[in-house]
TORKOL-4160 file (C-alpha; in steps of 0.2 Angstrom, whole numbers, padded with zeros to 4 digits, m for minus):
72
<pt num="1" X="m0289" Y="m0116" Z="m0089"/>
<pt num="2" X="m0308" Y="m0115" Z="m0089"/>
<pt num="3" X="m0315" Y="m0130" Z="m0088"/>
<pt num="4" X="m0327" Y="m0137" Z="m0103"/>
<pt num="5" X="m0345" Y="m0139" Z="m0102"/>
<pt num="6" X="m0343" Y="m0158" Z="m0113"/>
<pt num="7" X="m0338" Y="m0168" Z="m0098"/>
<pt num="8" X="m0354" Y="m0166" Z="m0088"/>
<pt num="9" X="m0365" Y="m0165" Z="m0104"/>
<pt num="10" X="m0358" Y="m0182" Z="m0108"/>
<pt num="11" X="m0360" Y="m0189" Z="m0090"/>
<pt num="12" X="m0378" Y="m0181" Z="m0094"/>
<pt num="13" X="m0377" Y="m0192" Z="m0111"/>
<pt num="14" X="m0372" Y="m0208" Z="m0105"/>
<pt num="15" X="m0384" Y="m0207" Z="m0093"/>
<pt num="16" X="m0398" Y="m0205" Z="m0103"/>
<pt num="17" X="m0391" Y="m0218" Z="m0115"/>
<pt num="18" X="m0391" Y="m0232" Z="m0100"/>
<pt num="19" X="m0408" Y="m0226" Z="m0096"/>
<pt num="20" X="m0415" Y="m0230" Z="m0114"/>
<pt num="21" X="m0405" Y="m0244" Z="m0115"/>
<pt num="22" X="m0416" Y="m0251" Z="m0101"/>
<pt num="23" X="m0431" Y="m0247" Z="m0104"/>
<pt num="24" X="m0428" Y="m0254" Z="m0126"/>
<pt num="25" X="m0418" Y="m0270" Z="m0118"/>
<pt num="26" X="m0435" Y="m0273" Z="m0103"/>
<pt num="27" X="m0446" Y="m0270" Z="m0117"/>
<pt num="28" X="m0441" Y="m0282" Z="m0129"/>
<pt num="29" X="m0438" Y="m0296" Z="m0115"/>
<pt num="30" X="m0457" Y="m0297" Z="m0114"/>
<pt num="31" X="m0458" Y="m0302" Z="m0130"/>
<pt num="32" X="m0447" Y="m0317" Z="m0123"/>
<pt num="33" X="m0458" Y="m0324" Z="m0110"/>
<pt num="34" X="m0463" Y="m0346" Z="m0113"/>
<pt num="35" X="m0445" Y="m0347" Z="m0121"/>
<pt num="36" X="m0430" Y="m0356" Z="m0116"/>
<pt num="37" X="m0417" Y="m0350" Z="m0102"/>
<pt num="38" X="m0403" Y="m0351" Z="m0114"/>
<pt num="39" X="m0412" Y="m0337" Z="m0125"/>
<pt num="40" X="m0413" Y="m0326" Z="m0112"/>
<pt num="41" X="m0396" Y="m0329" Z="m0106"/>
<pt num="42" X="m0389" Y="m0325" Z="m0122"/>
<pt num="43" X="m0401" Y="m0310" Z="m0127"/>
<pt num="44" X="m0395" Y="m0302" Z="m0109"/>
<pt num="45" X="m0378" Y="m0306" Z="m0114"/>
<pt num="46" X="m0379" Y="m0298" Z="m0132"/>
<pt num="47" X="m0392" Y="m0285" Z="m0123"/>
<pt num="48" X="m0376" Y="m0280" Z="m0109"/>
<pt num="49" X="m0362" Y="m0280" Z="m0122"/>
<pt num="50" X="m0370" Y="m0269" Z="m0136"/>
<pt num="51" X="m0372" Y="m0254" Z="m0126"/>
<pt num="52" X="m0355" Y="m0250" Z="m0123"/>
<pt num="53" X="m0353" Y="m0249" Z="m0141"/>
<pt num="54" X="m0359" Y="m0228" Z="m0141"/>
<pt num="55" X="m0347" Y="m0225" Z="m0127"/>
<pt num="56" X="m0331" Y="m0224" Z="m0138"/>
<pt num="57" X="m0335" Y="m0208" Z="m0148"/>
<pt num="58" X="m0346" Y="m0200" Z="m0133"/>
<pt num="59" X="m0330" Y="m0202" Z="m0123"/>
<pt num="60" X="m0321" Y="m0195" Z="m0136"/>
<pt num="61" X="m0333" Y="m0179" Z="m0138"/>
<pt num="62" X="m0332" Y="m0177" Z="m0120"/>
<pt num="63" X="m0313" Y="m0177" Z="m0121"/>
<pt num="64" X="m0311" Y="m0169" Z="m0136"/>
<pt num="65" X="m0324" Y="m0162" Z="m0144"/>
<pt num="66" X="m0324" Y="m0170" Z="m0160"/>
<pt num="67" X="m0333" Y="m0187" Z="m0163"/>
<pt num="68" X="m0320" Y="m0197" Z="m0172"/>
<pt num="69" X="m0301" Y="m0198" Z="m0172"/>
<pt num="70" X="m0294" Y="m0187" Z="m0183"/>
<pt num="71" X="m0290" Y="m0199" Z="m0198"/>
<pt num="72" X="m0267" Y="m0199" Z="m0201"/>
């Protein structure tokens, strides 16, 4: 069994995902700055939640190489 080129090209992805992620979520928290501790507490929260939300299907790619379940 050979093994598939996906996997590290998905570790690649996510990678580079996280890394954009960063630099968007750093960005836009300048535009924070003079307001309250609870809006950033939130906007970090919401910020560190919505990323994962790409993983599913780039897991799924990686895994199997198609980028949605196959609909029964």
């Amino acid at each position: 069994m050979n093994p598939s080129w996906r996997k590290p090209a998905g570790i690649f992805m996510i990678l580079a995902l996280i890394a954009v992620w960063a630099v968007i979520v750093a960005s836009v928290a300048d535009l924070l700055d003079g307001m309250p501790d609870v809006v950033h507490i939130i906007y970090y929260l919401v910020a560190g939640i919505i990323w994962i939300l790409p993983l599913k299907p780039l897991l799924l790619w990686s895994e199997t190489g198609r980028w949605r379940l196959p609909k029964e």
